[in-house]
FIKOL-347651 format. One line per 5 residues: their letters; for each residue x, y, z of C-alpha. Coordinates in pm, 1 decimal. Example, Ala and Ser with C-alpha at 12.3 -4.5 7.8 and 13.67 -1.06 7.14 Angstrom:
REM residues 2
AS) 1230.0 -450.0 780.0  1367.0 -106.0 714.0
This chain:
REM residues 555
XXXXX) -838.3 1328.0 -3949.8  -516.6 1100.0 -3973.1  -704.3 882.1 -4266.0  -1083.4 992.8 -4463.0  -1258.6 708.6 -4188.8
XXXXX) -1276.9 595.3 -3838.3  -946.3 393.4 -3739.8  -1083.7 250.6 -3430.1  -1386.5 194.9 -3261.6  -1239.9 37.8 -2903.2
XXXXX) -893.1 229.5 -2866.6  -887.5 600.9 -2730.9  -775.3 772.4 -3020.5  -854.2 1147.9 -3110.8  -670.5 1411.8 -3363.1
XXXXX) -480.3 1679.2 -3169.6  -670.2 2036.0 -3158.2  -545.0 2259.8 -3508.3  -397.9 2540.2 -3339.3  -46.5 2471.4 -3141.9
XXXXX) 173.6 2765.0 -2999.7  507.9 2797.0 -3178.6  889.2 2915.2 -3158.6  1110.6 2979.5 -3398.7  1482.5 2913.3 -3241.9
XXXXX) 1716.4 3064.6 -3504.7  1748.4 3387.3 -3653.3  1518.1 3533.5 -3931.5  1233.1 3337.4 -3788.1  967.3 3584.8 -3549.7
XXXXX) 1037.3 3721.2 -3225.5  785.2 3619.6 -3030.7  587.4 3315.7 -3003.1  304.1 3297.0 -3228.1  12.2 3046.9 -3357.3
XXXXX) 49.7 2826.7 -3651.4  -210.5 2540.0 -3758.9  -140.2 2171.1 -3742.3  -131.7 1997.8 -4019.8  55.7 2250.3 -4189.2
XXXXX) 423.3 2415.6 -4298.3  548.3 2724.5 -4128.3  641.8 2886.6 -4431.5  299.8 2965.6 -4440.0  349.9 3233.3 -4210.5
XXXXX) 468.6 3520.3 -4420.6  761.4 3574.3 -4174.5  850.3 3238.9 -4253.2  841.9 3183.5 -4661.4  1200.6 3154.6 -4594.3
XXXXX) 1295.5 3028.5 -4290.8  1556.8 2700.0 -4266.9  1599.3 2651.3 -3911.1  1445.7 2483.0 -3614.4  1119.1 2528.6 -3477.2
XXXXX) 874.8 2430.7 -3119.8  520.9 2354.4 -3159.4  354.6 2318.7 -2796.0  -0.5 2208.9 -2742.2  -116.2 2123.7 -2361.1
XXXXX) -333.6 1808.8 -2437.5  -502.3 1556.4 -2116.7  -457.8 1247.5 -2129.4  -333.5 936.2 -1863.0  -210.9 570.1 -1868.8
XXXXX) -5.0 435.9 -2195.7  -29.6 746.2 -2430.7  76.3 699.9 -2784.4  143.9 1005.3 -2992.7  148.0 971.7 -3403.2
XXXXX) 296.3 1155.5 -3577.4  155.8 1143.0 -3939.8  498.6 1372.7 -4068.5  753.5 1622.6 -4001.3  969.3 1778.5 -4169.5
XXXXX) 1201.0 1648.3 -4138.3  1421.3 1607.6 -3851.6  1223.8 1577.2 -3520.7  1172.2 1529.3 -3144.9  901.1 1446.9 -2981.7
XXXXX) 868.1 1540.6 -2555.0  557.2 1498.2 -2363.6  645.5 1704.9 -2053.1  1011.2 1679.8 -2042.0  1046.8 1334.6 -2104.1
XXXXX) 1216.5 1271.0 -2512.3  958.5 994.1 -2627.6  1087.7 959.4 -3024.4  1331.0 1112.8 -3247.4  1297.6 1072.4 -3634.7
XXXXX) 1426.1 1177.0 -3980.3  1239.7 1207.7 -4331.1  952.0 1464.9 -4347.6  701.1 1140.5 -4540.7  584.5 892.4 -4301.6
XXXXX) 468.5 833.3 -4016.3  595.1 742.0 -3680.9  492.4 721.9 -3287.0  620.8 821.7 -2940.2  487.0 616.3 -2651.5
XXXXX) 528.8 689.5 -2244.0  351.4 450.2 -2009.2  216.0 515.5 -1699.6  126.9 883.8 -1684.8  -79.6 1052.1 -1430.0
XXXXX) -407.1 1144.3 -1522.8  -445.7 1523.8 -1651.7  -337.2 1795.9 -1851.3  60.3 1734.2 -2015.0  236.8 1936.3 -2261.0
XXXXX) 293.3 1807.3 -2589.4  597.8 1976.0 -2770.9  743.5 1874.4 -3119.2  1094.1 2021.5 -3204.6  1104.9 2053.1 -3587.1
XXXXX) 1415.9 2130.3 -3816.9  1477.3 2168.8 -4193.7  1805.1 2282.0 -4240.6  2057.7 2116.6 -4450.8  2313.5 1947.5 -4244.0
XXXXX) 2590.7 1653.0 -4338.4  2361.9 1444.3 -4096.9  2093.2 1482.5 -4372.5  2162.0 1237.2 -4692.9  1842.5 1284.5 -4868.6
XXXXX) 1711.9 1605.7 -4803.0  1999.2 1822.9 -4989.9  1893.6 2170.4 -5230.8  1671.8 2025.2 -5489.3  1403.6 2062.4 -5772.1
XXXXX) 1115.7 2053.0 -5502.9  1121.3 2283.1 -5170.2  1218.2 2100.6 -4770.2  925.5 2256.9 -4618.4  950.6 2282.9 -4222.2
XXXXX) 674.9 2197.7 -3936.8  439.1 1908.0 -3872.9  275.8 1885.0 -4240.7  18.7 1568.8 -4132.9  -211.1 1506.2 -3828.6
XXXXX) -99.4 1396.1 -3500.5  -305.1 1198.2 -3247.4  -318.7 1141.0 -2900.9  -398.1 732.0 -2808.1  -471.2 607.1 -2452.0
XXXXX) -349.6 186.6 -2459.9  -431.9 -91.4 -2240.8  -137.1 -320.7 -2172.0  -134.4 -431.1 -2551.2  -188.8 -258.9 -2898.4
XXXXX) -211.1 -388.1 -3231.6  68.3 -184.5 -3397.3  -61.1 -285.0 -3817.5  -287.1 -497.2 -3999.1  -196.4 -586.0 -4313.9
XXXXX) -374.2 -766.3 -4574.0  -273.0 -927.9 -4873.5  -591.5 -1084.3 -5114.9  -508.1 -1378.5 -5354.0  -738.9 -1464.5 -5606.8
XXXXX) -810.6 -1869.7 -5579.8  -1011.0 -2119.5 -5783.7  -1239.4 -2120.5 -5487.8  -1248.7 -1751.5 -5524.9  -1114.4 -1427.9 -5324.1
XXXXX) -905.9 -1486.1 -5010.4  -752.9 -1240.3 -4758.7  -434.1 -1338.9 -4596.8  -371.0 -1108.3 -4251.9  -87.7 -1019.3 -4082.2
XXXXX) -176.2 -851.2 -3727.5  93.8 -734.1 -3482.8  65.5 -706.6 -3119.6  310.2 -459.3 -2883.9  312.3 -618.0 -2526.3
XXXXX) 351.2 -304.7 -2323.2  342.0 -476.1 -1996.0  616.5 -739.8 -1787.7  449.5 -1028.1 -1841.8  314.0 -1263.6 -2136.8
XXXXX) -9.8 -1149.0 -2282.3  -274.4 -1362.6 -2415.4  -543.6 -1321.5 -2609.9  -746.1 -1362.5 -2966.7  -705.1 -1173.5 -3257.5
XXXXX) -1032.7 -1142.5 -3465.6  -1017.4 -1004.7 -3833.5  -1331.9 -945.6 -4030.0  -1352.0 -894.4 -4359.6  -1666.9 -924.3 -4600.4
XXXXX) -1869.9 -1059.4 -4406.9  -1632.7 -1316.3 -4291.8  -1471.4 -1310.4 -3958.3  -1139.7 -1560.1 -3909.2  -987.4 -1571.0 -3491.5
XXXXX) -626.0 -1696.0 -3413.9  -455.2 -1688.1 -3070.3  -211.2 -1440.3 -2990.3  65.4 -1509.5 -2725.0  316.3 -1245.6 -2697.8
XXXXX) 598.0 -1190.0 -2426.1  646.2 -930.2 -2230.4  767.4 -605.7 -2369.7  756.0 -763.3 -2756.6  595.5 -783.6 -3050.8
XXXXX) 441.5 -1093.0 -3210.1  253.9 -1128.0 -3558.6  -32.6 -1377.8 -3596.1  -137.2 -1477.9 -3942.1  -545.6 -1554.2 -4032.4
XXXXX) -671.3 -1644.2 -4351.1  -1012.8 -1449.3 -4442.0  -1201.5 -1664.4 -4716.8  -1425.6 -1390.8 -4914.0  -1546.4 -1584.8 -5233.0
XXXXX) -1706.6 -1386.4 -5470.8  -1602.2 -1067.6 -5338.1  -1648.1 -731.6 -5590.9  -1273.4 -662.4 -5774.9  -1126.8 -320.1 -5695.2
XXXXX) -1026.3 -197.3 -6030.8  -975.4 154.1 -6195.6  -1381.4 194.6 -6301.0  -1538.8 4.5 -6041.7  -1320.6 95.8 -5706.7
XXXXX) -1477.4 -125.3 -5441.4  -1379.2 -115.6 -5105.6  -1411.9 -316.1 -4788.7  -1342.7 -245.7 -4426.4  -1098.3 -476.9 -4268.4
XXXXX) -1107.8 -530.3 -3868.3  -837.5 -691.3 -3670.3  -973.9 -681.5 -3268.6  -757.9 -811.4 -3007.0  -967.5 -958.9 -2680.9
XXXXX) -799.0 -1025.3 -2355.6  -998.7 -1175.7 -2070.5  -1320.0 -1177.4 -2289.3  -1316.1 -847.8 -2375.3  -1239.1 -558.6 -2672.1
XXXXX) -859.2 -459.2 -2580.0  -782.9 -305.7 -2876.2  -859.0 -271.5 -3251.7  -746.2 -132.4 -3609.9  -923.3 -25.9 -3920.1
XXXXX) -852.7 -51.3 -4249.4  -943.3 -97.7 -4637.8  -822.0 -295.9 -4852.0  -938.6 -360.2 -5231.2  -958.0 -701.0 -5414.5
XXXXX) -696.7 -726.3 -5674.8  -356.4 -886.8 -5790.8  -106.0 -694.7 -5946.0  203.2 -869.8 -6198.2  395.0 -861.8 -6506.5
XXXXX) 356.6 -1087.3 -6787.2  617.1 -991.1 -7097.2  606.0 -620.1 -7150.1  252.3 -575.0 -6970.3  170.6 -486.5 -6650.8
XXXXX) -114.5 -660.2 -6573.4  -443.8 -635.1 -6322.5  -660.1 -878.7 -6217.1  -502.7 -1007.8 -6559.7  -565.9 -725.1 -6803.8
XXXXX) -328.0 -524.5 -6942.1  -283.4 -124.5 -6799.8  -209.0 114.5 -7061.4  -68.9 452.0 -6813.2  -151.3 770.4 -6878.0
XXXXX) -75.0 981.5 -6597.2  79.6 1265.7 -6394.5  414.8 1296.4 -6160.4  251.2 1445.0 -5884.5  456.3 1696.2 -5564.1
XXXXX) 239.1 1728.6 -5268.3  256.0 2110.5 -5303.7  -36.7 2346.8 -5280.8  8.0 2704.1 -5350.4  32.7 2864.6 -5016.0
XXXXX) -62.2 2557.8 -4825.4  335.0 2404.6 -4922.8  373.2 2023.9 -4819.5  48.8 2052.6 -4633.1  -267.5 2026.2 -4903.0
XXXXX) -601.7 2041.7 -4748.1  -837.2 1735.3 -4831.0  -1027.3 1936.8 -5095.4  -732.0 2050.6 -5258.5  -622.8 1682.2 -5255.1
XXXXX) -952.4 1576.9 -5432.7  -976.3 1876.3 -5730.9  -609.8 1739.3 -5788.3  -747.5 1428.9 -5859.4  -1068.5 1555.0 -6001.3
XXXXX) -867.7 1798.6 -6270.8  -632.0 1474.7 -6362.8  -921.1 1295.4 -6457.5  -1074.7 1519.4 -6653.9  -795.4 1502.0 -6856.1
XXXXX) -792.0 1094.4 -6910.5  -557.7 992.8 -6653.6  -590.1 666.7 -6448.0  -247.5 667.9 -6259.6  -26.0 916.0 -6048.0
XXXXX) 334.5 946.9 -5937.6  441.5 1009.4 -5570.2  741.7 1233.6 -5706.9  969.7 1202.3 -5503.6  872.2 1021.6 -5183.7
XXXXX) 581.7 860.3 -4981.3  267.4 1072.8 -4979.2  -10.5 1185.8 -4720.4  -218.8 815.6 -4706.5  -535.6 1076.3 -4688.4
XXXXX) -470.9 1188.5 -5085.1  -378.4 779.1 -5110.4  -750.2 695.8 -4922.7  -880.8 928.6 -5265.5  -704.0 745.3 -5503.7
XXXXX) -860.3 428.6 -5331.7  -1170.2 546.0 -5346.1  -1172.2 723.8 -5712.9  -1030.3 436.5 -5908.6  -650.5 619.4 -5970.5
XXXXX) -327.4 395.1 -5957.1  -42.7 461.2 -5793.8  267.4 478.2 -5839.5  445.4 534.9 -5457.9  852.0 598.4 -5400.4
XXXXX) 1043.4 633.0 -5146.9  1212.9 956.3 -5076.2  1572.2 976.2 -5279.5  1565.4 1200.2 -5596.8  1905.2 1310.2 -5831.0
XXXXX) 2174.3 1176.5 -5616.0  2531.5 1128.9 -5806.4  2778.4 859.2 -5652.1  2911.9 1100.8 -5422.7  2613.9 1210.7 -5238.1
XXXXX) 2492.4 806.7 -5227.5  2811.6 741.7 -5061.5  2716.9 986.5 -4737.4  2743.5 741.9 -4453.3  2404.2 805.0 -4369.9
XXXXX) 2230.2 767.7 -4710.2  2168.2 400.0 -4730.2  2033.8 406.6 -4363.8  1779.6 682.7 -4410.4  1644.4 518.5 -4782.4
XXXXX) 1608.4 212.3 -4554.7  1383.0 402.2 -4333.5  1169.2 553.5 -4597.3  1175.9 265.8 -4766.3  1023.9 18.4 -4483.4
XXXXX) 798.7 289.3 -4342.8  638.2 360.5 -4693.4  522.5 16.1 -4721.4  481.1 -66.4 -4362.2  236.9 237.9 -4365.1
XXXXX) 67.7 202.2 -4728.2  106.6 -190.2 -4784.7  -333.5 -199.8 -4790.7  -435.9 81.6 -5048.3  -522.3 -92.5 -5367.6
XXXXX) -463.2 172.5 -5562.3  -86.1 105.7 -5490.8  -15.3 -63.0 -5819.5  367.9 -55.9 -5807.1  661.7 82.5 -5604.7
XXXXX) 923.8 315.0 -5662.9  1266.5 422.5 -5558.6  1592.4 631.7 -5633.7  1467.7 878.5 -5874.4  1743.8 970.2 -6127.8
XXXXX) 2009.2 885.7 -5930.2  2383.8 691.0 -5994.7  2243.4 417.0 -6171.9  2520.0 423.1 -6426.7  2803.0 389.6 -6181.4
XXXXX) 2901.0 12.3 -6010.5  2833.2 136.6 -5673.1  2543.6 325.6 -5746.5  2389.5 17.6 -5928.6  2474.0 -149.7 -5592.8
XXXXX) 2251.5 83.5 -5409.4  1952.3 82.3 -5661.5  1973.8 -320.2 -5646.7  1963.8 -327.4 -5231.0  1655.6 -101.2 -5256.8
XXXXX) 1486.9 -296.3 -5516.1  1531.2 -642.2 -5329.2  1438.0 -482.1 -4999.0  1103.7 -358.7 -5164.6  1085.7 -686.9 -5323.7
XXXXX) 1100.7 -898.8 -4964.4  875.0 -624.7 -4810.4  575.9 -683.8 -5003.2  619.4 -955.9 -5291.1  291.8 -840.3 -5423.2
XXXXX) 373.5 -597.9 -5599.0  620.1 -517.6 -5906.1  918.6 -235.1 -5861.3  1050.6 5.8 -6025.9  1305.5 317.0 -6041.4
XXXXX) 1243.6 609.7 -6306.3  1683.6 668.4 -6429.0  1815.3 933.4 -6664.2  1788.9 900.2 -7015.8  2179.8 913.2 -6996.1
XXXXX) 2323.2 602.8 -7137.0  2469.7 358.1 -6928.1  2244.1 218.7 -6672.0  2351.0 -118.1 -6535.1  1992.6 -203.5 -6321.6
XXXXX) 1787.0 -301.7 -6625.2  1753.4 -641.5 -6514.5  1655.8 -588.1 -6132.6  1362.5 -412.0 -6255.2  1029.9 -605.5 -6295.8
XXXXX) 922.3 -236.6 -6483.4  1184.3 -46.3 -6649.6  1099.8 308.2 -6617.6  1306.2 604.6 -6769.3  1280.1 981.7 -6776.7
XXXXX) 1291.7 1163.2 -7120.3  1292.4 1543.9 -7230.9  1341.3 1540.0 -7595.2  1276.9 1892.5 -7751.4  1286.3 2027.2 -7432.5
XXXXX) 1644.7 1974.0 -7306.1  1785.4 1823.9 -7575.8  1628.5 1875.0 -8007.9  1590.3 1486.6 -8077.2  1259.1 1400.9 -8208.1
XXXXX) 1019.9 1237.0 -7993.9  1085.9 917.4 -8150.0  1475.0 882.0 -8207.9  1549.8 955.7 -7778.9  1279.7 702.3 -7719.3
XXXXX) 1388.8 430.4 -7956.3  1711.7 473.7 -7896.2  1643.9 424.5 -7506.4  1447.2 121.6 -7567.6  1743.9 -48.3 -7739.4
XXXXX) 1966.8 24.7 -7470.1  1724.9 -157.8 -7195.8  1655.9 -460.1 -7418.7  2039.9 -466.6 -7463.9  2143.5 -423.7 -7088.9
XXXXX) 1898.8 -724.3 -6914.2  1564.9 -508.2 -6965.7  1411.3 -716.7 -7295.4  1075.4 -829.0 -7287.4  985.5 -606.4 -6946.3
XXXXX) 702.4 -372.3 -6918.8  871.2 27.5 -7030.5  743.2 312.9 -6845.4  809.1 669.7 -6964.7  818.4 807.9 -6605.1
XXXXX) 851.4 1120.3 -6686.1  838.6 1381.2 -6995.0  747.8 1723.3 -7003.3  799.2 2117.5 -7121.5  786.9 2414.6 -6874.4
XXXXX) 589.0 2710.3 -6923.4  540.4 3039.4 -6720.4  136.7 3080.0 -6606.9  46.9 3350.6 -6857.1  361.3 3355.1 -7056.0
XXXXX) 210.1 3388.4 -7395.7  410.0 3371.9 -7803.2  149.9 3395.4 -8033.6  424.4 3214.4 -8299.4  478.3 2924.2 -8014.8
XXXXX) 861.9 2955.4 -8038.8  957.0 3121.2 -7696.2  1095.3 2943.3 -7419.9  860.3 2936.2 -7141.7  523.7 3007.4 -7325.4
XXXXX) 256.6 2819.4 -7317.5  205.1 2810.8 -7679.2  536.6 2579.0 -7695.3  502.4 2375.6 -7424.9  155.5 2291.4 -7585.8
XXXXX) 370.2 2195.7 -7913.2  606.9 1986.8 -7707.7  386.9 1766.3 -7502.4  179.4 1716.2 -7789.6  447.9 1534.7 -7982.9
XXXXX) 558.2 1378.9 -7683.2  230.2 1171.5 -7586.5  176.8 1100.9 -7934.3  492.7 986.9 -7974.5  488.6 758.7 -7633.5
XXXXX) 174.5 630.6 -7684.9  225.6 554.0 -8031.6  459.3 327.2 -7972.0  340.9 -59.5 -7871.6  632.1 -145.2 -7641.5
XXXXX) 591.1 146.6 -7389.9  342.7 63.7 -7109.7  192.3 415.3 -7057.7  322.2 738.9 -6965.0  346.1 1036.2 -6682.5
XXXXX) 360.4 1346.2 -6769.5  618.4 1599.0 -6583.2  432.1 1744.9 -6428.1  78.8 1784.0 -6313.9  173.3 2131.2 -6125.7
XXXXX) 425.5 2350.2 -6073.3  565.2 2367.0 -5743.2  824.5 2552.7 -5571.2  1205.4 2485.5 -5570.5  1467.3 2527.5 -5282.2
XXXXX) 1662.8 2807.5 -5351.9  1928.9 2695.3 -5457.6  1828.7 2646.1 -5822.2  1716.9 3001.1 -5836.8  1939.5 3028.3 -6154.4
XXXXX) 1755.5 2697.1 -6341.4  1392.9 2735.1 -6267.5  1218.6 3122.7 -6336.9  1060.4 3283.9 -6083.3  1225.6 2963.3 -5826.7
XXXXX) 961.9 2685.0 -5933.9  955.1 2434.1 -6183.2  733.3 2556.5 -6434.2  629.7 2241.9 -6629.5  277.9 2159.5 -6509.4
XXXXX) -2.5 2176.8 -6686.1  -176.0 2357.0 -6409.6  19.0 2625.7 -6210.5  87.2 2584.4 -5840.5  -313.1 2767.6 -5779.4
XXXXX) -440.8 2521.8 -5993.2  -499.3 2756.5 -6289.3  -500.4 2559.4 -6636.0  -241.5 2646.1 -6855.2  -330.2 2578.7 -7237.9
XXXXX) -167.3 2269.0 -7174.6  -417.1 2122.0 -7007.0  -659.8 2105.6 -7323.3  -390.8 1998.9 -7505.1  -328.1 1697.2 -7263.7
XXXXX) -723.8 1616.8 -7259.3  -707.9 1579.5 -7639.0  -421.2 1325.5 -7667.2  -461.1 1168.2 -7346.0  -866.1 1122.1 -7493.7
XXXXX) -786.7 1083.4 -7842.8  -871.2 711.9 -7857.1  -557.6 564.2 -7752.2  -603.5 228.8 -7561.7  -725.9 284.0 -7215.8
């Protein structure tokens, strides 16, 4: 399933079978045809644990009329034919995005998805880096019959009043036909149904607005997660045309001084940076693997998660929803220097990630704040240029919401102010011998200097690696599990200890496999600093984490 509940009870919709036939095109891939499972990565295949090239997955599917065809992700260049006719061509392996061809016959098409991951100077984001460019279709894809209009999104903003809990919707409607449609747009919500009329010309979209009042609906927060279903139904002629599901939560989200607050109390973060990787299963996590995740970083005290480094499967985002953990989402960009954020391309394919992320995830609750431009050129003038586009784009997108961008602990950074969260990334004893508290106060007196004062601090990330197994009885050898435990211990202590900083996330929850490239940086070509190895197997770590993440500390 495309989301953990029914999307739609009047369109056509259904998941495309698991099993599609595919090619590889270039060499080192397999020689024949073969099957591979959708949602999933080819290097799954053991002929493929290597392959960077282009790939064909072909599934004959029925289907007639005006046929939509999502596309949940692929990585993470693709093309999208039914028959022989092109219907969409994307980049960015993270979100979501459709193909539509109207009018076909009735019966039995082929579907076919071209799929490429190699590195290219058409590709600005996905370069060599500390987390692997998996190839295939890693999410589900569905097959959608329309009528002559669809609603394309719902989204739903709650604002607490003095008259209590309101819901303020935004609906879109795609004419698909030549002339005018009209028509009512219904949303219910709690009980509460509000209807607008929808006029929208032909071949266009329109957005009506509808204000849901809810009164003393239940708060979503991190211990009591409540949820409600939110349906937006467009009628034409009297009828059901079309329809969208969703769920939203009731809460607000802002920062007051150096708190982030919600439903006006204070968060104190203690968390994990998160890479949707899963052992064999790469980019592609089944659901249950998606909920132990969750399950093992809450038995170690955390309440919040980073989407390192770009927009994750809205299924493992439906979980966090329902189990009470915040979110912190990014879009995908992650240790560019000046150079590589001058590619022609770059600013245009952030964009894209950017406005599909929260296009895509605007309703999950858990969504607390977004993200963007991991450790890239913040210190540079047209870097900070770059960092302070995204940041006003997410900003105008949803104004909901604070933002954010985790930068090097490398002096210099000019984006401070732009912030509503200041967020930075520190390794002291692991890259660098600086006590826990010296790199973090000296930090913090750089962002109060440089337009950060009185703004919530996130440690985004800090962390020590260790090899699964890897074992110094003295705790002194790189790698070993006895140090790592000695590292992180001093770091949370240190980080939590220290009234300014909001919370922490740890680097990282597990290891996960690197491209290539940085054989000669990471052993055995992963990055070794979870606190559960890429199977899920607790490292010593994780005990260690449970006891400061438990010990006490503010929740």
């Amino acid at each position: 399933m495309e989301r953990v509940f029914c999307t739609h009870e009047v369109r056509k919709s259904r998941e495309c079978g698991p099993v599609w036939t595919f090619t590889a095109l270039d060499a080192g891939g397999l020689e024949k045809p073969e099957k591979l499972i959708v949602p999933g990565v080819w290097e799954a295949h053991p002929r493929l644990r290597n392959y960077r090239g282009r790939g064909v997955y072909e599934q004959k599917i029925h289907c007639g009329g005006n046929v939509r065809i999502w596309l949940g992700g692929v990585s993470f260049r693709a093309a999208v034919y039914l028959d022989d006719a092109l219907l969409a061509e994307h980049y960015g392996a993270y979100t979501g995005f459709e193909g539509l061809a109207q009018d076909v016959p009735e019966g039995e098409h082929t579907l076919r998805v071209e799929a490429d991951n190699r590195f290219g100077e058409d590709s600005a984001l996905h370069i060599p880096n500390d987390y692997y460019a998996y190839g295939g279709i890693n999410r589900p894809v569905l097959v959608e019959e329309l009528g002559k209009a669809y609603i394309t999104r719902c989204r739903v903003t709650p604002r607490k009043t003095e008259q209590g809990w309101v819901a303020e919707a935004e609906v879109s409607v795609r004419n698909l036909g030549g002339e005018t449609v009209r028509g009512t747009v219904k949303v219910t919500l709690a009980g509460q149904t509000a209807a607008v009329q929808a006029e929208v010309p032909a071949n266009r979209t329109a957005a009506v607005k509808a204000r849901v009042a809810c009164g003393n609906a239940e708060e979503w927060t991190p211990d009591t997660p409540v949820l409600y279903m939110v349906k937006a139904v467009l009628e034409m002629d009297g009828a059901p045309a079309d329809d969208w599901i969703d769920r939203i939560g009731f809460r607000e989200v802002r920062t007051e001084g150096n708190r982030i607050l919600l439903n006006g109390k204070p968060l104190r973060l203690k968390g994990f940076n998160r890479h949707e990787e899963y052992g064999a299963f790469g980019l592609s996590a089944p659901l249950a693997g998606m909920m132990q995740d969750l399950q093992l970083m809450r038995e170690m005290g955390a309440n919040c998660v980073r989407t390192c480094h770009y927009p994750n499967d809205p299924r493992f985002l439906d979980l966090c929803d329902e189990t009470g953990m915040l979110v912190w989402e990014e879009s995908h960009a992650r240790g560019l220097d000046e150079e590589r954020m001058r590619h022609p391309r770059f600013m245009d394919q952030l964009r894209l990630s950017t406005e599909e992320m929260v296009e895509q995830h605007f309703n999950h609750p858990s969504i607390f704040i977004w993200g963007c431009l991991n450790e890239c050129a913040d210190d540079t003038e047209y870097g900070a240029e770059c960092y302070r586009e995204i940041l006003n784009l997410l900003k105008r997108l949803d104004g909901s919401r604070p933002v954010t961008a985790a930068l090097l602990e490398r002096p210099g950074g000019k984006v401070y102010g732009e912030m509503d969260a200041v967020s930075v990334n520190l390794y002291p004893q692991w890259y660098h011998d600086t006590p826990v508290e010296k790199s973090l106060g000296r930090k913090m007196t750089e962002i109060r200097e440089k337009g950060g004062a009185g703004k919530p601090v996130i440690v985004s990330e800090i962390g020590a690696g260790a090899i699964y197994g890897f074992h110094d009885p003295l705790g002194e050898a790189k790698w070993s599990e006895e140090r790592q435990c000695r590292i992180l211990k001093d770091q949370i202590q240190g980080v939590l200890a220290n009234s300014e900083v909001t919370g922490v996330f740890l680097w990282q929850f597990a290891d996960v496999r690197v491209d290539g490239e940085w054989f000669a940086r990471r052993p055995k070509t992963v990055n070794n600093k979870g606190v559960v190895d890429e199977y899920r197997r607790p490292k010593l770590a994780f005990r260690t984490v449970k006891d400061c993440f438990q010990s006490g500390q503010e929740s």
